[in-house]
C-alpha positions, 0 to 999 in steps of 0.5 A: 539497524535491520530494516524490514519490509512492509506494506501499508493501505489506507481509506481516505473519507471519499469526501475531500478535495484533490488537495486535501487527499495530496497533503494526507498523502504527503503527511504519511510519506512524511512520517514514515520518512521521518522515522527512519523508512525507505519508500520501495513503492507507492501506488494510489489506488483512486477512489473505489467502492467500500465492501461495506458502509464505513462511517456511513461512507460507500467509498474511499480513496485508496493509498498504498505504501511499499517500504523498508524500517525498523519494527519501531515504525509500526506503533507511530505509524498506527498512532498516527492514522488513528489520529487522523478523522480523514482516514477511514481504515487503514491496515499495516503488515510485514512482508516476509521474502516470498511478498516482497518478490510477488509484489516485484514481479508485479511491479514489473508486469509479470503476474496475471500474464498466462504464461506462452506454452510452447509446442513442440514437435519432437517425435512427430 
């Protein structure tokens, strides 16, 4: 079966404990496994600041997921953080070629570096 890649962010409500946002975590990872996915990365991002209030809340805890899976996965995944009252947000998209390599390169250490221009003297 094809897989595509895709990335998936969620908020989690900044008002659990460390063991609660661990099984949370560990509930998504679960999900996505089960219906068939390849976990390329994952990253949790910590608590940061909200843009704006959401549920009354000035921030969150952020959770990116990196994987390959079959189109089927998106409707179940998103049934499933509507499910949930921890999550506050969440946001799944498919990546086409050019941001699956950006977020390589960036797993890598490759992007923000300023490339080193170097002088040569030719002519001189």
């Amino acid at each position: 079966m094809f897989k595509k890649n895709y990335e998936t962010v969620f908020i989690l409500t900044p008002v659990l404990s460390e063991s609660q946002i661990k099984d949370t975590v560990d509930k998504f990872r679960k999900v996505l496994t089960d219906n068939g996915a390849e976990l390329v990365h994952e990253e949790n991002m910590g608590l940061r600041k909200l843009a704006y209030p959401i549920q009354h809340k000035n921030s969150g805890y952020y959770q990116l997921f990196e994987f390959k899976a079959p189109g089927t996965i998106v409707e179940s995944l998103n049934t499933e953080y509507l499910r949930d009252e921890r999550i506050l947000r969440h946001l799944v998209i498919a990546l086409d070629k050019h941001a699956v390599d950006y977020n390589e390169r960036k797993r890598n250490g490759l992007v923000g570096k300023k490339k080193s221009v170097e002088t040569t003297e030719e002519g001189k």
